[in-house]
matplotlib code that plots the C-alpha trace (Angstrom):
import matplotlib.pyplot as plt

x = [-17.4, -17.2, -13.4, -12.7, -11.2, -7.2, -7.4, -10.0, -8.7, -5.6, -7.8, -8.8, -6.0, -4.7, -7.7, -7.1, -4.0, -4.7, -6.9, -4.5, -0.8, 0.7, -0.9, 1.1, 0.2, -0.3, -2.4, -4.6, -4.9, -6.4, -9.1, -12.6, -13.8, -16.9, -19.6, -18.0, -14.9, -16.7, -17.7, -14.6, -13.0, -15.6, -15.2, -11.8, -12.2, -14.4, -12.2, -9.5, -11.7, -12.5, -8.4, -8.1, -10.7, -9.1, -5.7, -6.3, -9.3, -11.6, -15.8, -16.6, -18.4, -15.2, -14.9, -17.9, -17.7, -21.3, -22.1, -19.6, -21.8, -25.3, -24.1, -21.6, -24.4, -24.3, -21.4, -18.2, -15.2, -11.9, -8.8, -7.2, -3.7, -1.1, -1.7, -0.2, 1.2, 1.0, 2.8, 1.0, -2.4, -2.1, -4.4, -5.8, -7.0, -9.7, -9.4, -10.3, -13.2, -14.6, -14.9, -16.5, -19.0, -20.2, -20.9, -22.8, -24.5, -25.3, -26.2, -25.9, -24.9, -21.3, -21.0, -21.6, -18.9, -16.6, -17.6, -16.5, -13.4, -12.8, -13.7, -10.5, -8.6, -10.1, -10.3, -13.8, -15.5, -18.8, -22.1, -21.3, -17.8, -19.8, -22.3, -19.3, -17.9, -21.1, -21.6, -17.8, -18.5, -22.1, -24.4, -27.6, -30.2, -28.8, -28.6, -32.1, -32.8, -31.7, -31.7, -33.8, -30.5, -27.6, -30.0, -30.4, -26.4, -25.4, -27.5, -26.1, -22.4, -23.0, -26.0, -29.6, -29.7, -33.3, -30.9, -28.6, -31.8, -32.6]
y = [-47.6, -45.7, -45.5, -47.5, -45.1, -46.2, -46.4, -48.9, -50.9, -51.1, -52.0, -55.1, -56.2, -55.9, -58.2, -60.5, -60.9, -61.6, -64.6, -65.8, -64.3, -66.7, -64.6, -61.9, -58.5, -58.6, -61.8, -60.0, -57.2, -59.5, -60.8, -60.1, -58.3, -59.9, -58.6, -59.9, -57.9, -54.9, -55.8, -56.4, -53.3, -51.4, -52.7, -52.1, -48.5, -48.2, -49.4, -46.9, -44.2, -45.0, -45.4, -42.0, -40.6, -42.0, -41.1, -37.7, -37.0, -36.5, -36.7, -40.1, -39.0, -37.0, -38.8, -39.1, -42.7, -43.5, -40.6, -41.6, -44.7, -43.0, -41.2, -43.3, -44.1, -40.3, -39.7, -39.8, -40.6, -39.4, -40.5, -38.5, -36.9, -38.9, -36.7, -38.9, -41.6, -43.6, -47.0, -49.3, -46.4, -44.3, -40.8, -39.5, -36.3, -35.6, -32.8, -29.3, -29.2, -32.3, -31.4, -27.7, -30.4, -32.1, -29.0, -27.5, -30.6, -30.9, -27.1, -26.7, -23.2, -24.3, -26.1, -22.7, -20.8, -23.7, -23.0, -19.7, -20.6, -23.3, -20.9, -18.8, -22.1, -23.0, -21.9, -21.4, -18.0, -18.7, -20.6, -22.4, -23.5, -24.5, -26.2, -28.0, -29.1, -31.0, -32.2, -33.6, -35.3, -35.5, -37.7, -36.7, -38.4, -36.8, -33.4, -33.8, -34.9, -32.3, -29.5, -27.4, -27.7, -27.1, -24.0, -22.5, -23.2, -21.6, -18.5, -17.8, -18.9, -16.4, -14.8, -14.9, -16.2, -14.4, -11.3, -11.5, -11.1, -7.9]
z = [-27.5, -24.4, -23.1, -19.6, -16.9, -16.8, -12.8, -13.2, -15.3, -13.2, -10.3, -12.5, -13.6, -9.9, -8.5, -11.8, -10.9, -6.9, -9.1, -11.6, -10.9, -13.2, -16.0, -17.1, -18.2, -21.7, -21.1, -19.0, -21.3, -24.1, -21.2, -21.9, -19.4, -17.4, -15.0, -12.5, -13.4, -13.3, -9.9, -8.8, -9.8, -8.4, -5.3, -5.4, -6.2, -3.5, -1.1, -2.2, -2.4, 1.5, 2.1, 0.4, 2.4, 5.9, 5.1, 3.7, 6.3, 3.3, 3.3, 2.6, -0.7, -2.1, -4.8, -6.6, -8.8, -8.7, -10.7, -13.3, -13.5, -14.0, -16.8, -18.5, -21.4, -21.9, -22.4, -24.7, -22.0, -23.6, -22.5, -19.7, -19.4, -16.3, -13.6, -10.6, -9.5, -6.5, -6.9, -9.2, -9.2, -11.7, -11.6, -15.3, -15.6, -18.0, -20.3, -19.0, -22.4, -20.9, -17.1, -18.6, -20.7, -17.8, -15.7, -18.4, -18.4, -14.5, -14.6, -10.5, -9.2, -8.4, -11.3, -13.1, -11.0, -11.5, -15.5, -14.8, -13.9, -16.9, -19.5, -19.4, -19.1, -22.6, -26.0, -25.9, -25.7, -27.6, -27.5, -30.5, -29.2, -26.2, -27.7, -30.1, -27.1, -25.7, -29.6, -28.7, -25.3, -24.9, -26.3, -28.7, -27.3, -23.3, -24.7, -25.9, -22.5, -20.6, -23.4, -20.8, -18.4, -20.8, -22.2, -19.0, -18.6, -21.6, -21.3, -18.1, -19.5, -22.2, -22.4, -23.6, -27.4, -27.4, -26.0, -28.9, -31.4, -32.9]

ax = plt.figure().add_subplot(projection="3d")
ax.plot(x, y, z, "-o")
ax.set_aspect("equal")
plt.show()
């Protein structure tokens, strides 16, 4: 099962709780989670992406969530590492491997440089470490998908596999 983005899960709870604050936490924990929850929390992301974007005087689209939802049947979430914290929101970020994933994956110029950047960051300095990595975070039937993409991707990451032939 996919894994459910910690800062959304908190924005749940904290509209569940708006809704039933004679529940406590643990009890909200061991909720099902309905459509209607989903709704709610992303309607409450939303609206602190917007707050975020006024406060900060961000582009309205600087947070990209809607994306995460296209492609959340593609992929294999992992669980991020604490990065902030801002009173009851708390900011995962995902691991550096995964990020480098998903921009193979897109395959969009500066999703390429940003790859160039990753790369040194991680342990990976092969095609095959690259293409274990999408194996890791990637689903089959997506790769097969966009195979043309993450092809293209990787032979500008590392080269031509028909260059490496003899």
């Amino acid at each position: 099962m996919p894994y459910a983005s910690p800062a959304l899960e908190l924005m749940s709870e904290a509209a569940a709780q708006k809704e039933r604050p004679e529940q406590n936490w643990r009890k909200k924990r061991c909720l099902k989670r309905t459509k209607e929850d989903f709704r709610e929390a992303m309607r409450a992301l939303r609206d602190a992406v917007q707050a975020i974007a006024r406060r900060y005087t961000l582009p309205p689209n600087w947070f990209n969530y809607l994306t995460q939802m296209l492609i959340y049947d593609k992929i294999i979430m992992p669980r991020g590492k604490l990065w902030k914290r801002y009173g009851p929101l708390h900011v995962y970020a995902p691991p550096k491997e995964y990020i480098l994933a998903l921009k193979i994956l897109a395959g969009r110029d500066q999703d390429l440089t940003d790859c160039r950047i990753l790369l040194p960051q991680t342990h990976i300095r092969t095609r095959q470490q690259a293409q274990r990595v999408l194996n890791r975070y990637i689903l089959p039937e997506a790769q097969q998908d966009e195979a043309e993409t993450i092809a293209s991707s990787l032979d500008v990451l590392f080269g031509s596999e028909r260059e490496r032939e003899p």
